[in-house]
C-alpha positions in Angstrom: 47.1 127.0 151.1 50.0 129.1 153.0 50.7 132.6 150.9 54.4 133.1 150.2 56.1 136.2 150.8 58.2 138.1 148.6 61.0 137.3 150.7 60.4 133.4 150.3 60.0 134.1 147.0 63.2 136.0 146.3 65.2 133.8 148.4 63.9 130.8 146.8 64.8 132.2 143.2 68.6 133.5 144.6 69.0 129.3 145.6 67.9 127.8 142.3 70.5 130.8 140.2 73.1 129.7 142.8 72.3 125.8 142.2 72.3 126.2 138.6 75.4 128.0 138.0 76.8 125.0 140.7 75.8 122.6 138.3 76.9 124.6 135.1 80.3 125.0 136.5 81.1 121.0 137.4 79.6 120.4 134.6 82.1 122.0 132.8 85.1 121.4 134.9 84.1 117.6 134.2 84.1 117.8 130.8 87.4 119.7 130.5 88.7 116.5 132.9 87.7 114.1 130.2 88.5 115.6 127.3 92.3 116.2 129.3 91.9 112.3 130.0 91.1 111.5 126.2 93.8 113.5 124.9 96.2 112.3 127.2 94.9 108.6 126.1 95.2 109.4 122.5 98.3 110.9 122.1 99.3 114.3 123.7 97.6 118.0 122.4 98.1 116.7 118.6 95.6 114.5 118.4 92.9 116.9 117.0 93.5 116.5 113.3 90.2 118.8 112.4 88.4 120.4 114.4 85.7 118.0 116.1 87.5 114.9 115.0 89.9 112.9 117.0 93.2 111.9 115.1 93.6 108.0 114.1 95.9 107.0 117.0 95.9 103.8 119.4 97.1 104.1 123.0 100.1 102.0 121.5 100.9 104.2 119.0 100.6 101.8 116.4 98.9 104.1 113.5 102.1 106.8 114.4 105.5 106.6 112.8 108.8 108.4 114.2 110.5 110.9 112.1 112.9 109.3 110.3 116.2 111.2 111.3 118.8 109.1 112.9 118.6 109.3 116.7 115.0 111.3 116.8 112.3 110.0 118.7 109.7 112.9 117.8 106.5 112.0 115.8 106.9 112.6 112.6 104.1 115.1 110.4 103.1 112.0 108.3 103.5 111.2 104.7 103.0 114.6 103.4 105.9 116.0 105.3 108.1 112.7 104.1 108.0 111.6 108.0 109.7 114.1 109.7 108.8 115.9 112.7 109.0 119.8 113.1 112.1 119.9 114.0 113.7 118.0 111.0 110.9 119.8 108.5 114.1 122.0 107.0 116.8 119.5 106.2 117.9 119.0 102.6 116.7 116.8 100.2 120.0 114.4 100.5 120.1 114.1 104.1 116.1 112.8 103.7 116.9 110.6 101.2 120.4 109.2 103.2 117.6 108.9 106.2 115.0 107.1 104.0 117.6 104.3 102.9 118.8 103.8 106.3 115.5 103.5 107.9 114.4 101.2 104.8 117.5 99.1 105.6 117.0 98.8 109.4 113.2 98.0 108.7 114.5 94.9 105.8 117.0 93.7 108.2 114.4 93.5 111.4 111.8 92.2 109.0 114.2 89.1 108.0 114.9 88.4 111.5 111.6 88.7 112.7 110.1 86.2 109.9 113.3 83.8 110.7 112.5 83.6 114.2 108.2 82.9 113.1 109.4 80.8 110.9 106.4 78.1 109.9 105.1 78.2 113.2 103.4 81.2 113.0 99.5 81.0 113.0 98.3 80.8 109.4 101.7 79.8 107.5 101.6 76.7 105.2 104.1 73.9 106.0 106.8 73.7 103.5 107.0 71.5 100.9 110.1 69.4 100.1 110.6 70.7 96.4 113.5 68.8 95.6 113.0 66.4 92.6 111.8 62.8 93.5 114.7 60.9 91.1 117.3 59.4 93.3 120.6 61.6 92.9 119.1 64.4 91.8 119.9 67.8 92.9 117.5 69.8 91.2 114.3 71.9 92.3 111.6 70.2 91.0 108.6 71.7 89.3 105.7 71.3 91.9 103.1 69.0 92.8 101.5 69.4 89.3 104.8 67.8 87.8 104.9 65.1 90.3 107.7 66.3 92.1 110.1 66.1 89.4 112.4 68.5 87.3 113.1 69.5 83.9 115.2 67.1 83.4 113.6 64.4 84.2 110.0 64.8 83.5 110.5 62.5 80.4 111.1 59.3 82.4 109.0 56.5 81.9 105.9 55.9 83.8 107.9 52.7 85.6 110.7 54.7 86.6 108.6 57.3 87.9 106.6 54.6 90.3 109.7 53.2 91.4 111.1 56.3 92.5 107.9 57.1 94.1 107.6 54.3 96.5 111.3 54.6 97.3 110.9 58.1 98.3 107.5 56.9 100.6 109.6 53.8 102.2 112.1 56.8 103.4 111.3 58.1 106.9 109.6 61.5 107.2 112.4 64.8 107.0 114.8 63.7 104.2 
């Protein structure tokens, strides 16, 4: 067995110090690069809600809301701070409330439009049911499938009237 020097020795320790403060320092400059990258993917310096928790966010923003001032495209604070952002934090209670309705208003109006363009063809909607009543003539909603198709007024029809007016309505075609 070869003796080692103190100079082997020394040298030897000074390279292993060097290597491990080489492997300390990417070490940390790859974990700052991720956690830039996961902060960048979550939302921007805000997304630490508490410390050592990430803030509920998508990378589509989905769980975030706007503030609700005309014109604004800041994040808003959340509920707590009625949806407005920091800059908007110090307007009066009217202006909020004016905002509210508006942005309640525009939400209504693209919700209709939205659920007239889906329609019945959207995946899990039911097919809609003629509900007008079965007696020829008749303009009148009728009370459901429990009540045969038929309204108020003329639930009291006889049991041959009612037959007839059913086979009519199944010799029509399919739409009217």
């Amino acid at each position: 067995m070869p003796k080692h020097n103190n100079t082997e020795d020394r040298l030897s320790e000074i390279v292993s110090e060097h290597v491990n403060r080489l492997v300390a320092a990417i070490s940390e400059a790859v974990r700052e690069d991720i956690a830039g990258q996961l902060r960048d993917f979550l939302g921007g310096p805000t997304s630490v809600s508490r410390p050592g928790r990430l803030a509920r966010a998508t990378p589509n923003g989905r769980n975030t809301r706007g503030c609700i001032a005309p014109g604004c495209m800041n994040q808003s604070k959340g509920p707590r701070f009625r949806y407005l952002c920091t800059d908007h934090l110090g307007a009066s209670r009217k202006d909020v409330e004016a905002w509210r309705a508006a942005k309640a208003a525009d939400r209504a109006r693209a919700g209709r439009a939205s659920r007239v363009v889906a329609g019945a063809n959207r995946p899990g909607a039911k097919s809609r049911r003629n509900m007008d009543c079965m007696a020829p003539a008749c303009t009148n909603v009728s009370k459901g499938p429990r009540f045969r198709y038929l309204c108020a007024d003329h639930l009291g029809a006889s049991k041959r009237d009612i037959e007839a007016w059913r086979t009519a309505k199944r010799a029509m075609p399919r739409g009217n």
